[in-house]
C-alpha positions as CSV (number, residue, x, y, z in Angstrom):
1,X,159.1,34.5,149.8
2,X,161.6,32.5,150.4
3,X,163.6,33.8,153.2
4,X,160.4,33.2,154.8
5,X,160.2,30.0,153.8
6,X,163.9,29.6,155.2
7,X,163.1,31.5,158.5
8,X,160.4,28.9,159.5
9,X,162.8,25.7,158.8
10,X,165.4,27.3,160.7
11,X,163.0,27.7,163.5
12,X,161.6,24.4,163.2
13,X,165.4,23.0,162.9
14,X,165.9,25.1,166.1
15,X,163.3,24.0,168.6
16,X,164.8,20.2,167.5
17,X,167.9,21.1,168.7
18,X,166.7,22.4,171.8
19,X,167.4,26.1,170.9
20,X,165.0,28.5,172.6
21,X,162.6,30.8,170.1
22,X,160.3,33.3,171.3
23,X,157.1,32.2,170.4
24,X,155.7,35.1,168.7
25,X,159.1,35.0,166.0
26,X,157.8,31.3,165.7
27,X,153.9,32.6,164.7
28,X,155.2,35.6,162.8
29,X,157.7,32.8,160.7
30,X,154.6,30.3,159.9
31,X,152.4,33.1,159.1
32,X,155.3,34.6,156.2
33,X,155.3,31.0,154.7
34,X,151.8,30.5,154.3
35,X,151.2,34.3,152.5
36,X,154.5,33.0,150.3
37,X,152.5,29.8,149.6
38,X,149.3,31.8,148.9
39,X,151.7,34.3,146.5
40,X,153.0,30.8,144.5
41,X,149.4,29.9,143.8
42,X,148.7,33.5,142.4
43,X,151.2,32.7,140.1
44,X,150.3,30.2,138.6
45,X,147.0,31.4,137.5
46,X,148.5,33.6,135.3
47,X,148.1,36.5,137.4
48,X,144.1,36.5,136.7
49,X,141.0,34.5,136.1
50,X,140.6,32.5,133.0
51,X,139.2,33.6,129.6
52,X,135.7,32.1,129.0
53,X,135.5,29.3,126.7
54,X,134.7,30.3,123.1
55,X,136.4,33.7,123.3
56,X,136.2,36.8,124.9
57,X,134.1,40.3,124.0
58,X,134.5,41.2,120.7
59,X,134.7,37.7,118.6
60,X,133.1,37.3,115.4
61,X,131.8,34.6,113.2
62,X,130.7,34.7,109.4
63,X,127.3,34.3,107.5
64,X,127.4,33.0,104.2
65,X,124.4,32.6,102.2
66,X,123.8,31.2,98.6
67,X,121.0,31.3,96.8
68,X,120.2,28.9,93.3
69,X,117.1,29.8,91.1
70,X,115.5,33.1,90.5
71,X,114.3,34.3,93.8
72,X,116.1,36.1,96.9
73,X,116.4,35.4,100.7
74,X,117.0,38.0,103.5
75,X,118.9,38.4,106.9
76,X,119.7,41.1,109.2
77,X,122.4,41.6,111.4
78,X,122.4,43.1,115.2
79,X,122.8,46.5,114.2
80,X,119.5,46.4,111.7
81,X,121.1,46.3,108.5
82,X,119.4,44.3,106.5
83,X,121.2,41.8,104.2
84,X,119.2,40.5,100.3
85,X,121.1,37.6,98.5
86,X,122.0,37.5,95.7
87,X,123.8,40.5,96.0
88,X,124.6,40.8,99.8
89,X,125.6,37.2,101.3
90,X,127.7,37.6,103.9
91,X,128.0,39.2,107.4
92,X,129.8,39.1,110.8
93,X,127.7,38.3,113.7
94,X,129.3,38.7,117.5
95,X,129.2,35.5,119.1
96,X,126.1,33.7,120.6
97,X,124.1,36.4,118.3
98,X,121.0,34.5,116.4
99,X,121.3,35.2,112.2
100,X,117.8,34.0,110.7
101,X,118.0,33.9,107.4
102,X,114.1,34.1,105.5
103,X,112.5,34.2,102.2
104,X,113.0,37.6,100.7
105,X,111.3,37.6,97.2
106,X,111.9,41.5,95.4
107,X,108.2,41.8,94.6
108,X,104.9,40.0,94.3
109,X,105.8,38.8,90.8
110,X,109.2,36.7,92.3
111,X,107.4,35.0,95.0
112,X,104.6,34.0,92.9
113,X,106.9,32.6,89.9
114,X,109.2,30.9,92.4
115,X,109.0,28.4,95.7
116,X,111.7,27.4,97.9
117,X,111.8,24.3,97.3
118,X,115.0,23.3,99.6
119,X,117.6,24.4,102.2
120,X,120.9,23.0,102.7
121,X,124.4,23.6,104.5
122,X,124.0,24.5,108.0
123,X,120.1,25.0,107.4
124,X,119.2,21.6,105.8
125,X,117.5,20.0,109.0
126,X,114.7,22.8,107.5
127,X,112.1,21.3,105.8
128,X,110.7,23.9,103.0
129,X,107.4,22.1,103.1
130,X,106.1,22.3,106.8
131,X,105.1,25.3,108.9
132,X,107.9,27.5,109.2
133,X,109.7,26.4,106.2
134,X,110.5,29.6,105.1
135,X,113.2,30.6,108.0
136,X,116.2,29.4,109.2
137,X,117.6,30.5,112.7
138,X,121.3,29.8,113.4
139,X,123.0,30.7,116.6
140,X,126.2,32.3,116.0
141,X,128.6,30.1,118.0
142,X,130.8,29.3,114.9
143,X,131.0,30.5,110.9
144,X,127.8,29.3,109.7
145,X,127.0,28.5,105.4
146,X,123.7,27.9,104.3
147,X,122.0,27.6,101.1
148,X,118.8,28.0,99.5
149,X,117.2,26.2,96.4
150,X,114.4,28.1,94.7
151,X,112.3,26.1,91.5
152,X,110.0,27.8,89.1
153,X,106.8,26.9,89.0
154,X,104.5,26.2,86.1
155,X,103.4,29.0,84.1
156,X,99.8,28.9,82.9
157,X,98.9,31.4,80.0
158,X,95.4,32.4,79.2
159,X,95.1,33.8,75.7
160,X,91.7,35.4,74.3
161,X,91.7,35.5,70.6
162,X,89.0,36.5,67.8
163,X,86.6,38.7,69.5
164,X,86.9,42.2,68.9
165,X,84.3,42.8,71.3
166,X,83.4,43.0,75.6
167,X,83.7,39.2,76.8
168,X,84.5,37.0,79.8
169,X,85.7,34.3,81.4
170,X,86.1,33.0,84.9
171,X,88.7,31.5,85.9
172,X,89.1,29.6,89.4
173,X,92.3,27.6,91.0
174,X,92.6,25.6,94.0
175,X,95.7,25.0,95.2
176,X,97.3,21.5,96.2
177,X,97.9,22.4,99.8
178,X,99.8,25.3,101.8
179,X,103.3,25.0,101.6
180,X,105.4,26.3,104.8
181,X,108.3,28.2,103.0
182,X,105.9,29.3,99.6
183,X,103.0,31.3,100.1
184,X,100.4,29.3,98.3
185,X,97.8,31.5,96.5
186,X,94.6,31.0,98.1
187,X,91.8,30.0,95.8
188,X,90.4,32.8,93.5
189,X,88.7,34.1,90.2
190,X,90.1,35.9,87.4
191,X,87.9,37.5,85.0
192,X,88.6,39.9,81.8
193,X,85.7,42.3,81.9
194,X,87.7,45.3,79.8
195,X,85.9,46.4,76.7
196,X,88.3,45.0,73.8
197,X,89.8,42.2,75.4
198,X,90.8,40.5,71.8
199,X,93.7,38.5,72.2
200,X,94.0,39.7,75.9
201,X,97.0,37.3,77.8
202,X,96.5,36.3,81.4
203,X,99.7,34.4,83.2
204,X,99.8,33.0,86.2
205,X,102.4,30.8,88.0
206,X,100.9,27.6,89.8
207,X,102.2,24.7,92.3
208,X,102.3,21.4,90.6
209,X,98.9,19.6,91.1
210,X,96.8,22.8,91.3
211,X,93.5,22.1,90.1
212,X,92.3,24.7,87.3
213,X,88.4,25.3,86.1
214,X,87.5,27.7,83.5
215,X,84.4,28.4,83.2
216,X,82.4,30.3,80.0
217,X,79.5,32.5,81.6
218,X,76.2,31.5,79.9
219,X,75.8,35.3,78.6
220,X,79.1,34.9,76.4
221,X,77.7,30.7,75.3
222,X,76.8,32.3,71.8
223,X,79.9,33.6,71.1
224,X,82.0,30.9,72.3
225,X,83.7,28.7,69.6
226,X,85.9,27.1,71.6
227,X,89.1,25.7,74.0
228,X,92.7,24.5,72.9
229,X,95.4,23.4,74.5
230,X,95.0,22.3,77.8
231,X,91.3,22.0,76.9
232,X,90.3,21.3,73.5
233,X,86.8,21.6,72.2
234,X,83.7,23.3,73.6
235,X,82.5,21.1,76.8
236,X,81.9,24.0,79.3
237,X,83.7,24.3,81.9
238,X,87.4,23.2,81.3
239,X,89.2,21.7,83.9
240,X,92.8,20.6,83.9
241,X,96.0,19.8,86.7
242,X,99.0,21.8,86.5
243,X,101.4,19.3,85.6
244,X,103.9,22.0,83.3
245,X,104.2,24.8,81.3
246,X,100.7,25.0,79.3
247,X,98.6,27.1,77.3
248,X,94.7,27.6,77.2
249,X,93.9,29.5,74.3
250,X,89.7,30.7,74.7
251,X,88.7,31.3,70.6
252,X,85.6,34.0,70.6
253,X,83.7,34.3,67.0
254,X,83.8,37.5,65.4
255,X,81.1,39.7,66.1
């Protein structure tokens, strides 16, 4: 490279001085410099295009998930492996790969007896409460932490006691509103039927505000003595708000 690059100055110097060149040497000489200029530039890219920014193939970040409360969120990872927290709470994903982390409950019984009531971390622009509330996508373009807050909601016990005989009940709930992470139990009856339903123990788990009615069928009226707790005496049908923990105890005479 650079005896080329000496070869054309001295050719240049010559023709100054009057010194005749062939013309072809003084071609040949111009062309060596600019393939020695062309070779400098090579080397200074580092002998090859540049990595991409963010890393090349290969790169990883990290999931981390933490739950509080008694329920259980999912993810799964590119390969299908599917991740439950508590338990399992952290993964690598390769980069630009999407992690969505969802509500996972064990069984019917969790996801009944607890709503997500908040996320937080990387996942707190999700609102629990609206349509969709029960997801979180992140886009794996760094480590990503996000947590999940899971409340208990109200337990509501139903408790049958002094009949030794076939009775029933019906029991009907209507539910504040549909919440987008929980689930909400759409309104429904509950009845005890079963012959020797004495001091028989219904429980259910209900949003705060939930409206309850229990209502004493008009074939069971003569045996009825009476409500407690959340209702007290005998006006037919019973209707209370979930507000908390509560007890409706249904008394049956003897018979």
């Amino acid at each position: 490279m650079l005896f080329a690059i000496y070869t054309a100055l001295s050719i240049v110097e010559g023709q100054t001085r009057g010194v005749a060149m062939p013309r072809l040497g003084v071609v040949f000489a111009i062309f060596g410099c600019m393939l020695a200029l062309v070779a400098v530039a090579c080397d200074d890219g580092g002998g090859g295009a540049a990595a991409p920014a963010g890393g090349g193939d290969g790169e990883t970040y990290t999931l981390t998930v933490g739950v509080a409360g008694g329920s259980h969120v999912r993810f799964n990872t590119p390969d299908g492996v599917e991740h439950t927290c508590p338990g399992d709470c952290s993964a690598e994903f390769a980069l630009g790969t999407v992690a969505e982390v969802r509500r996972g409950a064990l069984d019917e019984e969790e996801e009944k007896a607890w709503r997500l009531s908040k996320w937080g971390g990387d996942c707190a622009q999700v609102n629990a409460e609206e349509v969709g509330g029960g997801r979180c996508p992140l886009t794996m373009t760094e480590d990503h932490s996000a947590t999940v807050q899971f409340e208990p909601r109200p337990e509501v016990r139903f408790v049958q006691t002094g009949s030794n005989v076939d009775v029933a009940y019906q029991l009907e709930y209507e539910p504040v509103k549909q919440l987008g992470g929980n689930p909400a139990a759409a309104r429904g009856t509950i009845g005890c039927h079963l012959p020797g339903c004495a001091d028989t123990e219904v429980i259910g788990h209900y949003d705060l505000g939930t409206q309850i009615t229990v209502t004493i069928p008009d074939a069971q009226l003569k045996r009825f003595v009476g409500f407690d707790g959340a209702c007290a005496g005998t006006e037919n049908p019973c209707r209370f708000e979930v507000k908390a923990d509560t007890v409706l105890n249904i008394a049956w005479a003897q018979n």
